[in-house]
C-alpha positions in Angstrom: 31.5 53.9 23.0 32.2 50.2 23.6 34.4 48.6 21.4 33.4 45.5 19.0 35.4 43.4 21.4 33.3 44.3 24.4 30.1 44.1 22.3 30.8 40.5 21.0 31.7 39.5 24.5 28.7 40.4 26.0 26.4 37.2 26.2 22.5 36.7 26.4 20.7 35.2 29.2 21.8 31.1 28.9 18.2 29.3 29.1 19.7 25.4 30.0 17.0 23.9 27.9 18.1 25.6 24.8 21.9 26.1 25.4 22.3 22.8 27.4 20.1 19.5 26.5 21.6 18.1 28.8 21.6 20.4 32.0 18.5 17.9 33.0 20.0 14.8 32.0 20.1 13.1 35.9 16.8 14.5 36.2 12.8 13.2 35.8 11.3 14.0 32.8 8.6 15.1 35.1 11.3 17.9 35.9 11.8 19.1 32.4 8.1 19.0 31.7 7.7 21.5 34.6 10.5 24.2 34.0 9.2 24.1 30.5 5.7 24.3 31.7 6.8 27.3 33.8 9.3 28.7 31.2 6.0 28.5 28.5 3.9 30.3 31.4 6.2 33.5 32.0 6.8 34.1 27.8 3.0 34.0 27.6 2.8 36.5 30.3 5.1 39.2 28.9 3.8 38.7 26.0 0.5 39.3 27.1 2.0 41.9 28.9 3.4 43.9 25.7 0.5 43.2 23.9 -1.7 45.5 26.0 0.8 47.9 26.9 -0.4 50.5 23.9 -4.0 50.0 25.8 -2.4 51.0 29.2 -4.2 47.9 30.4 -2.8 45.5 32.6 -3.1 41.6 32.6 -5.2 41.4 35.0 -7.7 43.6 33.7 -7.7 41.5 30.6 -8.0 38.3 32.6 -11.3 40.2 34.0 -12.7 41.0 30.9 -12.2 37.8 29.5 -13.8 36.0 32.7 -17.3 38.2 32.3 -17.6 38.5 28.9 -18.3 34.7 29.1 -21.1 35.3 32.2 -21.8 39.0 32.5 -21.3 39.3 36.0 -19.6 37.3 38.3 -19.1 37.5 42.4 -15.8 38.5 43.6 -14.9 35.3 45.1 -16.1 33.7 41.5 -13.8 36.0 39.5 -10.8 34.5 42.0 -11.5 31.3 41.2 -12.2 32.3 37.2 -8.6 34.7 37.0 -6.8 32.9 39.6 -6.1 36.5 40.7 -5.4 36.8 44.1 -8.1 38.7 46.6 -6.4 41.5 47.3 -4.8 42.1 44.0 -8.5 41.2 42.1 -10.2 43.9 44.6 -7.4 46.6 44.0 -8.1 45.6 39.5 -11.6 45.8 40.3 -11.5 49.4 41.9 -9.4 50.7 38.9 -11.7 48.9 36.4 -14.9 50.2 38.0 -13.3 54.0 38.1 -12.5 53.2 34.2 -16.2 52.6 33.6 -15.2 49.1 32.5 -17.5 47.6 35.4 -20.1 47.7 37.6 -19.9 46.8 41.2 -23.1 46.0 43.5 -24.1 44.3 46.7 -25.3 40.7 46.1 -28.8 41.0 47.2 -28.6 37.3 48.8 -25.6 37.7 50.6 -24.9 40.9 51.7 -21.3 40.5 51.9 -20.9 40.0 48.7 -20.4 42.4 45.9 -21.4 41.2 42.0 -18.8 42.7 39.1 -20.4 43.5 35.9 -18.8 44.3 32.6 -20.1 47.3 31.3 -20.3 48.3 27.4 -17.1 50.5 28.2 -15.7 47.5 29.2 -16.6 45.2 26.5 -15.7 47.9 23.5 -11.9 47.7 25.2 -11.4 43.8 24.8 -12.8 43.6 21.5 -10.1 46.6 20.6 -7.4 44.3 22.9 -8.7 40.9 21.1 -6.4 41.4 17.7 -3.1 42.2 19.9 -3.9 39.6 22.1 -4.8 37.0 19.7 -1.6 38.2 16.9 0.9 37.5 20.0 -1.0 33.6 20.7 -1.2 32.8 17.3 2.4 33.3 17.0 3.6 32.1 20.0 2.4 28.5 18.6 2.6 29.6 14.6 5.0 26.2 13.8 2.6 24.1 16.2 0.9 21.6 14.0 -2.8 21.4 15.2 -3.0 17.8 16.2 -0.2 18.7 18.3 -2.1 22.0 19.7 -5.3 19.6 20.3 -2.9 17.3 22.0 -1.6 20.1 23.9 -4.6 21.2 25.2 -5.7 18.4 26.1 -3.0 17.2 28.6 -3.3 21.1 29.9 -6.9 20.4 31.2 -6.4 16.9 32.5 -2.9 18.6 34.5 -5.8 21.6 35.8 -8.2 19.1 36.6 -5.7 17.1 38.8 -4.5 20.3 40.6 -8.1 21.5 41.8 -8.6 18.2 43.2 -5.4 17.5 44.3 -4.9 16.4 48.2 -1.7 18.0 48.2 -2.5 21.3 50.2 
């Protein structure tokens, strides 16, 4: 059994933008946006992450729901662009989902090489049982937020996303 000594010495992980203001000090501003863009990114992900763990569903199933309950049915190469799942990791989420019952998968009859991905009622009845989780973990990830500042927020997000798809930077 460790002693009190060893247990008070052991230390948490030291995040430098809440243990050191200053770590970024002879840095751009741009620089601290992005770590704390990135930092923001990752908590949001494991908490995503816990919240679906007692649905033994993974984030990138969720990110699929999510992406056809708002068209139905998508094409594979849509649902990349939609999840920002990568092709080989969105095929491999796709085959689980579809032997789950939570989609449909067919050929495109205008391209044959494509396949369209349809949510199925399987598939709809297990987000709206996800949603509360989901939604209890956002809501307090930003419960101190005022909303002008949320608004603000989300604003600057899109206008960041919007820069990115168009950027020339390849």
């Amino acid at each position: 059994m460790a002693s009190s000594s060893t247990r008070s010495s052991r230390r948490k992980p030291v995040d430098p933008v809440d243990d050191e203001p200053d770590a970024f000090s002879d840095q751009r501003s741009e620089k601290k946006t992005a770590y704390l863009l990135r930092q923001v990114s990752e908590r949001l992900a494991i908490s995503l992450t816990e919240a679906l763990r007692p649905f033994n569903q993974t984030a990138s199933v969720y990110r699929v729901l999510i992406a056809l309950t708002r068209r139905d049915h998508a094409r594979m190469r849509d649902l990349i662009e939609l999840t920002l799942i990568e092709s080989s990791t969105l095929s491999r989420t796709i085959g689980r989902m579809e032997a789950q019952e939570l989609v449909t998968v067919e050929q495109d009859d205008d391209d044959g090489r494509a396949v369209i991905v349809s949510i199925t009622q399987a598939g709809r009845d297990l987000l709206d049982a996800m949603l509360p989780a989901v939604s209890a973990q956002y809501e307090w990830s930003v419960h101190d937020v005022p909303p002008a500042d949320l608004e603000i927020l989300r604003t600057t997000l899109q206008r960041m996303l919007r820069n990115l798809k168009i950027s020339p930077i390849k």
